[in-house]
C-alpha positions as CSV (number, residue, x, y, z in Angstrom):
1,X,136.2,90.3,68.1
2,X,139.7,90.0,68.9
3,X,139.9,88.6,72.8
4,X,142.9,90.7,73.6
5,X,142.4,94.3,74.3
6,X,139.1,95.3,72.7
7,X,137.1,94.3,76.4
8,X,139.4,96.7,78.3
9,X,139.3,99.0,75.9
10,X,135.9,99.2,75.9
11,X,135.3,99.2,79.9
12,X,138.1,102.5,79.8
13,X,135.5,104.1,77.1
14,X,132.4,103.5,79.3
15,X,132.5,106.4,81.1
16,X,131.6,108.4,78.3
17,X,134.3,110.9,77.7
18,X,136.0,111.2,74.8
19,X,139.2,110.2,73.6
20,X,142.0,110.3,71.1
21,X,143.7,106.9,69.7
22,X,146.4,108.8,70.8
23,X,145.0,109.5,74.0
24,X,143.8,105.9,74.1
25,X,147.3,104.5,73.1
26,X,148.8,106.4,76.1
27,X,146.2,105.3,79.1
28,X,146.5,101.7,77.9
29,X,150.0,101.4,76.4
30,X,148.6,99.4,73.4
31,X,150.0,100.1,70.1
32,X,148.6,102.9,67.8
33,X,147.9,100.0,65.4
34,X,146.3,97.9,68.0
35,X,144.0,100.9,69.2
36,X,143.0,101.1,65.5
37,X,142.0,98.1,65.4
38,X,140.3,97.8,68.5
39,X,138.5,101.1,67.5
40,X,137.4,99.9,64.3
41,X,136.1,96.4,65.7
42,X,134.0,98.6,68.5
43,X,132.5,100.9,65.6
44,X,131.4,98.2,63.2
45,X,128.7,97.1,66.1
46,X,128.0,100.8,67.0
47,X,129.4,100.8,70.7
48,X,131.3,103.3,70.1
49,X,130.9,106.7,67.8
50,X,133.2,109.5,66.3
51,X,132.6,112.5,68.0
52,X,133.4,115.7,66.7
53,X,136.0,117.8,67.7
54,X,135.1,121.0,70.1
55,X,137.5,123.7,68.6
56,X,136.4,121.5,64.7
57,X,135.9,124.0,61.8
58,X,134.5,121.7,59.7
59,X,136.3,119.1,56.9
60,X,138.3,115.9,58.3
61,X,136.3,113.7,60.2
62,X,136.7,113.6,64.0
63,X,140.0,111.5,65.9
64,X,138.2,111.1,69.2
65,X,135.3,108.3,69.8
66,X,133.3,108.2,72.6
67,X,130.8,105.6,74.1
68,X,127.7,104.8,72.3
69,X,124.9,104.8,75.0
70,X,121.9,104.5,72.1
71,X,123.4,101.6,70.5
72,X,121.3,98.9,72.1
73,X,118.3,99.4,74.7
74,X,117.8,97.0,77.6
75,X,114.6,96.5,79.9
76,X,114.4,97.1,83.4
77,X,111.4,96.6,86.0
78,X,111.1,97.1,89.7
79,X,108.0,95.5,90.9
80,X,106.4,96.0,94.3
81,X,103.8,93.9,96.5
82,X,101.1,96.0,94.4
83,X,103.1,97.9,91.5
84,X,105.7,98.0,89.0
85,X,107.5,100.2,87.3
86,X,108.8,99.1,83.7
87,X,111.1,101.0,81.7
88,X,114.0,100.9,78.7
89,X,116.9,102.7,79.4
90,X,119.8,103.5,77.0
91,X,123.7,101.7,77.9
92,X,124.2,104.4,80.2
93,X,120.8,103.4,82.3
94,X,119.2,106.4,81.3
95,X,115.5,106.0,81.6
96,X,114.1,106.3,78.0
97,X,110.7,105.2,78.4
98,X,109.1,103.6,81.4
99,X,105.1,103.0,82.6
100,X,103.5,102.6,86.2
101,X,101.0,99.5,86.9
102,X,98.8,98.6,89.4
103,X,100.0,95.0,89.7
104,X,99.8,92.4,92.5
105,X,102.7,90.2,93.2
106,X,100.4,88.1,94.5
107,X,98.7,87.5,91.2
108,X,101.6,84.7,90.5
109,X,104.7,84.8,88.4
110,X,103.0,83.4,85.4
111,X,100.3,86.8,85.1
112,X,102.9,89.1,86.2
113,X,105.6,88.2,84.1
114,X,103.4,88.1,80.7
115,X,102.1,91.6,81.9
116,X,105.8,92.8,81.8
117,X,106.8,91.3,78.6
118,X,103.6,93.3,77.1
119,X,104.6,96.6,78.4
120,X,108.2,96.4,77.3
121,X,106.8,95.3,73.7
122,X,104.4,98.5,74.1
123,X,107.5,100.4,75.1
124,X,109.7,99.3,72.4
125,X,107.1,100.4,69.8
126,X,106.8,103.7,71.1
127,X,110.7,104.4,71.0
128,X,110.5,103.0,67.4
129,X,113.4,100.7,68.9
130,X,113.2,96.6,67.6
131,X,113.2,93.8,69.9
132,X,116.6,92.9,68.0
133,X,117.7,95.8,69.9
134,X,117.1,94.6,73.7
135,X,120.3,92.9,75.1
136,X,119.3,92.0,78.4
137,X,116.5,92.5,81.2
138,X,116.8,93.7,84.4
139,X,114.3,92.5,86.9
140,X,113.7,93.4,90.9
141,X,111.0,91.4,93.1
142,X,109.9,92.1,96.2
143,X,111.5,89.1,98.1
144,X,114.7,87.4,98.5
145,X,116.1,86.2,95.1
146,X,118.9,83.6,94.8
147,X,121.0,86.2,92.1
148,X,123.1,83.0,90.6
149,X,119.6,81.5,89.1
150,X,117.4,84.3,89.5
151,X,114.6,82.2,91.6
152,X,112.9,83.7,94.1
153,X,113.4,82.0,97.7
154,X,110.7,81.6,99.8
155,X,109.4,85.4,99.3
156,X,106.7,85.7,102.4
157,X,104.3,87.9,100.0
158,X,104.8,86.0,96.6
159,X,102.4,83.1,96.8
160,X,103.4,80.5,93.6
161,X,106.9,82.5,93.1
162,X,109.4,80.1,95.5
163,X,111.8,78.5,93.1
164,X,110.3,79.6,89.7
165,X,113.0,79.9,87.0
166,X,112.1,83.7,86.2
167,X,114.7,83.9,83.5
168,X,113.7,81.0,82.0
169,X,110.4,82.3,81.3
170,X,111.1,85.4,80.4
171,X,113.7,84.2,77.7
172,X,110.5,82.6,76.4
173,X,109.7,85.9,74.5
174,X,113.2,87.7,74.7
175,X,116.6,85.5,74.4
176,X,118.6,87.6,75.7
177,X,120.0,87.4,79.9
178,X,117.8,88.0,82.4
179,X,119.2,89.3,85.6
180,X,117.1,89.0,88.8
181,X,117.5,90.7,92.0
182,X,115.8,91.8,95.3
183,X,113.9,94.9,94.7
184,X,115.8,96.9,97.8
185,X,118.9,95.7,96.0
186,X,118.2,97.3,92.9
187,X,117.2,100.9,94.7
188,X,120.9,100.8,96.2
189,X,121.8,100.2,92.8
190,X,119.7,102.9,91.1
191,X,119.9,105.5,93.7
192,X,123.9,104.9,93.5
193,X,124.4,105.4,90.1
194,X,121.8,108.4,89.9
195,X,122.6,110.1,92.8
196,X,126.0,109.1,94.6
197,X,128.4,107.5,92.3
198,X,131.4,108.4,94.4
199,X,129.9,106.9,97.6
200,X,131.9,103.4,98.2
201,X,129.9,102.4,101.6
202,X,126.2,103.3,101.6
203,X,122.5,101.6,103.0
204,X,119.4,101.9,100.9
205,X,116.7,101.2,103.0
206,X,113.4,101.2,101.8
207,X,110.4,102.0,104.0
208,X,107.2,100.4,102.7
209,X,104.7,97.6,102.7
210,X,107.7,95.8,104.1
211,X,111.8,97.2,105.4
212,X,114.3,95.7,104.0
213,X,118.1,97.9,103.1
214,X,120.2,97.3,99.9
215,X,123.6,96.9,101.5
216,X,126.9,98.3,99.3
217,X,130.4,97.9,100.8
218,X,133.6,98.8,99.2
219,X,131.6,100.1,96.0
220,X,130.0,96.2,95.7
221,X,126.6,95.2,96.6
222,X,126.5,93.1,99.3
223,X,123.8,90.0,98.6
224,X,125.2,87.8,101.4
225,X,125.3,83.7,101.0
226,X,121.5,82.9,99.8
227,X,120.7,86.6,98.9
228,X,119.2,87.3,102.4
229,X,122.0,90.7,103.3
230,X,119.7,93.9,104.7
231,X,116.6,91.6,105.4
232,X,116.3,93.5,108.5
233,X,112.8,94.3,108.8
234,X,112.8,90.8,110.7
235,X,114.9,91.8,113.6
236,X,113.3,92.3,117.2
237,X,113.3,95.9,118.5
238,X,112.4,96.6,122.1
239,X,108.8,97.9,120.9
240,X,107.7,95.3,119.2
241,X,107.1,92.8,122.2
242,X,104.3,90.2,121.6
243,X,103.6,91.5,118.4
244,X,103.0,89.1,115.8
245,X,104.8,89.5,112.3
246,X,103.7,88.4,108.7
247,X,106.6,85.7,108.7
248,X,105.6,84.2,111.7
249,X,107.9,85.7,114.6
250,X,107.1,88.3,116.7
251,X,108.3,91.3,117.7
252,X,109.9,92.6,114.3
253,X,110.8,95.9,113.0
254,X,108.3,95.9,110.4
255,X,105.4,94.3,112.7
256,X,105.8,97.8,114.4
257,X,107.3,100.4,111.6
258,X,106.2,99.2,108.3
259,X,103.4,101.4,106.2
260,X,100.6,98.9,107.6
261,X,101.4,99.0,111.2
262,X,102.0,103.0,111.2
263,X,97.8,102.7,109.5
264,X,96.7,100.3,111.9
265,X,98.0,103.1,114.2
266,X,96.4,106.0,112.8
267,X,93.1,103.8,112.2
268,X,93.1,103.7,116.4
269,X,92.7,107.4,116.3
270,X,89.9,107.2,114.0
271,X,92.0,108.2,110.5
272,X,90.6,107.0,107.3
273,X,93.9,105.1,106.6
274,X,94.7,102.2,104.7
275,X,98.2,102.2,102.3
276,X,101.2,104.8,102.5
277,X,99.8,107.0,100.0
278,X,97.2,107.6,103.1
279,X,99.8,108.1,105.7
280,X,101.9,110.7,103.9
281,X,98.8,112.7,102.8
282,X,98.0,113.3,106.8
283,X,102.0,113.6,107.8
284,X,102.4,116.3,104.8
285,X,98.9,118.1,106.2
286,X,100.1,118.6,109.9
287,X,98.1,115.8,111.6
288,X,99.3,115.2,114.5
289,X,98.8,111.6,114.8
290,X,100.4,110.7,112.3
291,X,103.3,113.1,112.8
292,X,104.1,110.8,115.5
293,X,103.3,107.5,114.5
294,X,105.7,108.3,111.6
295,X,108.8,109.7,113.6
296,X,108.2,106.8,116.3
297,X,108.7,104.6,113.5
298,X,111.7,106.2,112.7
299,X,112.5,105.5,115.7
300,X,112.4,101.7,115.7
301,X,113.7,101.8,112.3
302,X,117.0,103.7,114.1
303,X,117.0,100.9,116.9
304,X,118.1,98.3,114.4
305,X,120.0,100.8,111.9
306,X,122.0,101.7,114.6
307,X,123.5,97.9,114.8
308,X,124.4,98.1,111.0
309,X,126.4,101.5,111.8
310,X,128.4,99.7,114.4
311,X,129.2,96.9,112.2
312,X,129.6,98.4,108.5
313,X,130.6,102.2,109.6
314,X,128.9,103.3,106.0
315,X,128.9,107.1,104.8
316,X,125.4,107.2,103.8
317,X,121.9,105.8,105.1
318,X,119.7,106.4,102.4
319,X,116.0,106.2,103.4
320,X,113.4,105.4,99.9
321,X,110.1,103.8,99.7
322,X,106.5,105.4,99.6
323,X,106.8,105.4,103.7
324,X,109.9,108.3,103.5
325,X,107.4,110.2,101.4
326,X,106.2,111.6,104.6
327,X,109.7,113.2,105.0
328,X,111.7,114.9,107.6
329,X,109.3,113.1,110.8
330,X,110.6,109.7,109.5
331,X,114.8,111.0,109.0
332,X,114.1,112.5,112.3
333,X,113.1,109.6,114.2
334,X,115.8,107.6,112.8
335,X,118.6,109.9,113.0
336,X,117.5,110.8,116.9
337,X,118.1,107.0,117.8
338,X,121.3,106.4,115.4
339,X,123.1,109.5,116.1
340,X,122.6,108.8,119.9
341,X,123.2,105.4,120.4
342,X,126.1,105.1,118.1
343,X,129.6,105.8,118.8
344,X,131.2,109.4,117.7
345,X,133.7,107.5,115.4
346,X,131.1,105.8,113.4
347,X,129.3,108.6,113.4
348,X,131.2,111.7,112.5
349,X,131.2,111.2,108.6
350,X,127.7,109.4,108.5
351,X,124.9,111.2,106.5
352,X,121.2,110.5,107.0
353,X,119.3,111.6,103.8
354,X,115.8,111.0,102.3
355,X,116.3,109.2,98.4
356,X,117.3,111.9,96.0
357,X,116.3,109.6,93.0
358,X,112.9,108.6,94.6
359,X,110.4,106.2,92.8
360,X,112.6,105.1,89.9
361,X,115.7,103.9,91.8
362,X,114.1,100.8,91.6
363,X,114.0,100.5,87.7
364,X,117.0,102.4,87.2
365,X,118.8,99.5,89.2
366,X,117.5,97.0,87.2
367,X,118.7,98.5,84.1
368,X,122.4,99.2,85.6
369,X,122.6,95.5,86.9
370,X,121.6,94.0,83.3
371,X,123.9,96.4,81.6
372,X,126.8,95.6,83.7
373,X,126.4,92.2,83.3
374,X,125.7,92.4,79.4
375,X,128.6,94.7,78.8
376,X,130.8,93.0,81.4
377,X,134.1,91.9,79.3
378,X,132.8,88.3,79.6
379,X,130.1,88.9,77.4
380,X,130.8,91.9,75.0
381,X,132.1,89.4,72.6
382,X,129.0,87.5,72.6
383,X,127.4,91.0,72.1
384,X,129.8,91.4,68.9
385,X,129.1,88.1,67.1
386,X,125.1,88.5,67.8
């Protein structure tokens, strides 16, 4: 593949609408000639396609080409404290297949890993796709990841997962790169690319076994210096007093706001209650209780949110996890504390929505964060000489 132009011709293709040579030659300024040749390197390994004219009555074959989303497939997982979703989505990060597994984290990387590389071989099979096809693998753990290695760094609920080389393993069975990220990271990703692509300065924060928010500034994801951006399930609020947290401290937002606490809550008032799932089902019937165990954890989860609005000013606070399943109780409570102890001005433009994308941001991340690394002009000429 030639190294000059083809890359950035590419990358201007990527978004899927398509184009004359002419057209090309004039958004570039490249040569005809050289867009010919660019073209024709791109359709001999099938990223790009003719596509036929819309006025086309037939005969000549089509000028325009447009990106090739079905030309390779890549796998994507989002795994949880107790589930994981797997997938393979097209170039595009469509979701072409995926499965749901009840799957502890805790089980160790070894167990967990082997269970995904047998889903995505079962998944291959049924799109009829080879594993010659897969160019990378998208991963998202429930724990703070170094991104430049892909090792996960002292995760507080991963027992046997601090340092291990997850790529390495997973190369084991599929040479191809593996990308690894936080799993709240990957939901700002997904939920992004799903649901706001215009939106340059938004929070994902996901409400669940644990809290934690996928931070994007400036249209980039913010991962901080050793990964740890948006771990703010660990910082004090005023309600959490003397309560002791799973890492240790006490007083943290999720010691008082996570899906366990808001159960040990309900269990007070006699509720049969033990995971999320529980919680919603009694929020979405009208129970009272939990109606405002829910919003007053909104309300905590405001207390700190409200910090991150005075600092990063974003557009959008995107709330996802199996917690916001209970709805409008939980937006409420946060929205009552951010909107009133905010200032107007970072307040005017900010939006407070439930996750429009909803359980598969997670894997839908994972496949955008391998394929922009894969395709990434960096690496599309490895792609061409594989």
């Amino acid at each position: 593949m030639s190294a000059f132009g083809t890359s950035e011709l590419f990358q201007l293709l990527r978004d899927g609408q398509p184009r004359t040579r002419a057209e090309l030659a004039a958004s570039t300024g490249f040569a005809r000639a050289t867009i010919s040749s660019r073209i024709d390197e791109l359709l001999k390994i099938g990223m790009v396609l003719p596509v036929a004219e819309a006025a086309s009555t037939g005969g000549r074959p089509s000028a325009r080409v447009a990106f090739n989303p079905a030309a390779r497939v890549v796998a994507a997982a989002d795994f949880g404290a107790t589930h994981a979703t797997i997938g393979i989505t097209d170039l595009s990060g469509r979701i072409l297949a995926k499965e749901y597994e009840s799957l502890e984290i805790a089980n160790g990387p070894e167990a967990v890993l082997d269970r995904l590389m047998e889903v995505v071989a079962a998944l291959l099979r049924r799109l009829e796709r080879d594993a010659s096809e897969l160019i990378a693998v998208g991963i998202g753990l429930p724990g703070p990841v170094e991104f430049s290695t892909g090792r996960p760094t002292n995760p507080p609920i991963m027992p046997g997962w601090d340092g291990f080389d997850v790529p390495a393993y997973v190369r084991r069975t599929y040479d191809v790169p593996v990308l690894v990220d936080n799993d709240v990271n990957i939901m700002a990703l997904g939920e992004r690319a799903a649901s706001w692509p215009d939106e340059q300065n938004l929070i994902f924060l996901k409400v669940a076994t644990g809290i934690g928010a996928g931070i994007i500034s400036g249209g980039q994801l913010q991962r901080g210096a050793d990964g740890a951006a948006g771990d703010i399930g660990h910082i004090p609020v005023s309600r959490g007093a003397g309560v002791l947290c799973r890492c240790g401290n006490t007083g943290c937002l999720e010691a008082v706001a996570a899906a366990p606490a808001v159960a040990a809550v309900l269990r007070e008032h006699e509720a049969e209650v033990t995971t999320s799932a529980d919680i919603v089902h009694l929020a979405r019937g009208g129970d009272l209780a939990a109606l405002q165990a829910v919003r007053q954890a909104g309300r905590d989860i405001g207390e700190v949110l409200t910090l991150y609005v005075t600092i990063m000013n974003p557009a959008l606070i995107i709330i996802g996890g199996s917690l916001a399943q209970a709805g409008e109780h939980l937006l409420a409570g946060i929205r009552e504390v951010v909107y009133s102890r905010s200032t107007p001005l970072t307040t005017q433009h900010l939006s407070i929505v439930q996750s429009r994308t909803g359980p598969d941001a997670g894997v839908i991340g994972a496949g955008i964060m391998a394929i922009n690394h894969v395709l990434a002009p960096d690496h599309l000429e490895a792609l061409a000489s594989a």
